[in-house]
C-alpha positions in Angstrom: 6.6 23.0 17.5 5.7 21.9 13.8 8.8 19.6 14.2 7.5 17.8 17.1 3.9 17.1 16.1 5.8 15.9 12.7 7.7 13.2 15.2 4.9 12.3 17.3 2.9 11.6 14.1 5.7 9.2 12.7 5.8 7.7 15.9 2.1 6.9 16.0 2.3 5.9 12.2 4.9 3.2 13.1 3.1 2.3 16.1 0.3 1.4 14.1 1.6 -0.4 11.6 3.8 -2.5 14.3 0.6 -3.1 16.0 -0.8 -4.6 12.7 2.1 -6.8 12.0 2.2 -8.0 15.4 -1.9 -8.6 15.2 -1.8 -10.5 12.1 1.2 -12.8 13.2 -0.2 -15.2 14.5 -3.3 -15.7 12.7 -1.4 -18.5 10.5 -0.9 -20.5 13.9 -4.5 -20.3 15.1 -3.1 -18.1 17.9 -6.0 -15.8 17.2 -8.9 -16.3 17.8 -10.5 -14.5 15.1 -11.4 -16.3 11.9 -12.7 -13.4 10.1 -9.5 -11.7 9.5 -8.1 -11.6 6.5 -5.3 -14.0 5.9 -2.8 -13.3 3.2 -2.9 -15.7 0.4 0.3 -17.4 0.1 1.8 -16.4 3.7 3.4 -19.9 5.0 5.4 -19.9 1.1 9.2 -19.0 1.2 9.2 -17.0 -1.6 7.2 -13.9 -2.5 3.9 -13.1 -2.6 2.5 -11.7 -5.5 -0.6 -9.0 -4.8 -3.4 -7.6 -6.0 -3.4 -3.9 -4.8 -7.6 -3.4 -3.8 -8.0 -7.3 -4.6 -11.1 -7.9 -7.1 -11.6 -4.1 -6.4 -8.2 -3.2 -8.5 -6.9 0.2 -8.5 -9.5 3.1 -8.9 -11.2 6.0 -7.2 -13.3 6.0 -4.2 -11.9 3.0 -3.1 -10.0 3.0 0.4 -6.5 1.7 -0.2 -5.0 2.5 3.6 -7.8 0.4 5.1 -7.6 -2.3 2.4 -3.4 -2.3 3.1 -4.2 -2.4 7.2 -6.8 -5.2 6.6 -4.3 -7.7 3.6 -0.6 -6.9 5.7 1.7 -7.9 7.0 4.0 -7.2 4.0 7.4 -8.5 2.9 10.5 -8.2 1.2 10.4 -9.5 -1.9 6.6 -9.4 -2.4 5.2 -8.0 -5.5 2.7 -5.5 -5.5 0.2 -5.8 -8.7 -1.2 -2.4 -9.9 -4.3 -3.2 -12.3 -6.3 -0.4 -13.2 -8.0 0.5 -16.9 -6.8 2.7 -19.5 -8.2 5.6 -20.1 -11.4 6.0 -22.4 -13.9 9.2 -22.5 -15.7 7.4 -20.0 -13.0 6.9 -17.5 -10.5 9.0 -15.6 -6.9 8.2 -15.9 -5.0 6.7 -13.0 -1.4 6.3 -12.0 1.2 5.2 -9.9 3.5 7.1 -7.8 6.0 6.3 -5.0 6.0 9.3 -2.6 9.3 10.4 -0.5 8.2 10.8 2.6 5.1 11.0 5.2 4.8 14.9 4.8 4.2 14.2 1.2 1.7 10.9 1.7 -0.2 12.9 3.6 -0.3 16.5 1.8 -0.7 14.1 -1.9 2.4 16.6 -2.7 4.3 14.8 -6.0 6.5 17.5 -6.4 9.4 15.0 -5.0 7.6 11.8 -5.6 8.9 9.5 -8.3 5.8 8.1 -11.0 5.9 4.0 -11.4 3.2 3.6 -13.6 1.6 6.0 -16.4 -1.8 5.9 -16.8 -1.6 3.4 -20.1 0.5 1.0 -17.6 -1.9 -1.0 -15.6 -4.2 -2.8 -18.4 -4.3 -6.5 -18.6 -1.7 -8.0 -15.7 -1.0 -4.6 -14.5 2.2 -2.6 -13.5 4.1 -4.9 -10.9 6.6 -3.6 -7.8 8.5 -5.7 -5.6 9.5 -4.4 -2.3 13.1 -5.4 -2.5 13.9 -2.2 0.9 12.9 -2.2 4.6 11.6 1.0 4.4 8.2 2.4 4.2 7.2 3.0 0.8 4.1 5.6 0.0 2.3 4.9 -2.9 -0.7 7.0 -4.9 -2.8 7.7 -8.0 -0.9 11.4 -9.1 -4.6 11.7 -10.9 -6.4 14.9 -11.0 -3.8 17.0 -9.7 -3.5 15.5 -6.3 -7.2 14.9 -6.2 -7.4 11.1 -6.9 -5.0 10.7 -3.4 -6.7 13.4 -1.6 -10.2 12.7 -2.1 -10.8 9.4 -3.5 -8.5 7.3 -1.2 -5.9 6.4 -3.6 -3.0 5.9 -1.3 -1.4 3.6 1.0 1.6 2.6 2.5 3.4 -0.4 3.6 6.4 -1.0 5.5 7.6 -4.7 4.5 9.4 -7.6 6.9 11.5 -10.2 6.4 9.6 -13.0 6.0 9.1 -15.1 9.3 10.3 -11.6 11.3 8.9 -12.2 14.9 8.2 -9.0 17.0 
């Protein structure tokens, strides 16, 4: 039973983010009709994009980085994701960077697999940088606070890059 709720979540997941990709596609073409979407800074360029994880918000707690990542895709190979976040002071918690395995472990915050990208002294002045070079999804979070920072203060996202000019 657990194994088939665990399928029919992926499923939805991947619906989802097709859903997005396939949303945002045509916004460069004025196919859309919606002018308030976001649209991605540098998407007609060949090359790749370079990104500001949270934008001007950077990368800290209480922020919501699944709905900021649903809201800036689509994603592609190549593009480089910019993790900026301050060191830590005794006035500030320490954050992090980790890539997590798999969707059980995105959504439990369990780092017991997950590989970290970024220490907590690594995202000062032009941050950590991480170019999606796979087309895979790729789960990133704060490891903060024992889990606490991903759990609670919305410090994970993932993103499932394309090749660039990939029509669905």
């Amino acid at each position: 039973m657990a194994s088939i709720l665990a399928q029919g979540l992926m499923t939805m997941l991947i619906t989802c983010m097709l859903g997005v990709c396939m949303a945002n596609r045509g916004f460069d073409h004025g196919r859309l009709g919606h002018r308030h979407v976001y649209h991605h800074p540098n998407k007609t360029q060949s090359g790749p994009n370079k990104i500001t994880v949270g934008g001007s918000e950077n990368w800290h707690f209480g922020y919501n980085y699944t709905i900021w990542a649903i809201k800036h895709g689509s994603f592609y190979l190549n593009d480089i994701l910019v993790f900026k976040y301050d060191a830590p002071t005794n006035n500030t918690h320490p954050h992090s960077v980790y890539l997590l395995p798999n969707l059980r472990s995105f959504k439990k915050c369990n780092f017991s697999e997950a590989t970290m990208l970024a220490s907590p002294t690594q995202g000062g002045d032009e941050g950590f940088e991480f170019a999606l070079k796979n087309r895979q999804p790729y789960y990133f979070a704060c490891g903060e606070g024992n889990g606490y920072h991903c759990n609670s203060g919305g410090m994970k996202f993932v993103v499932w890059p394309t090749p660039r000019g990939q029509n669905f």
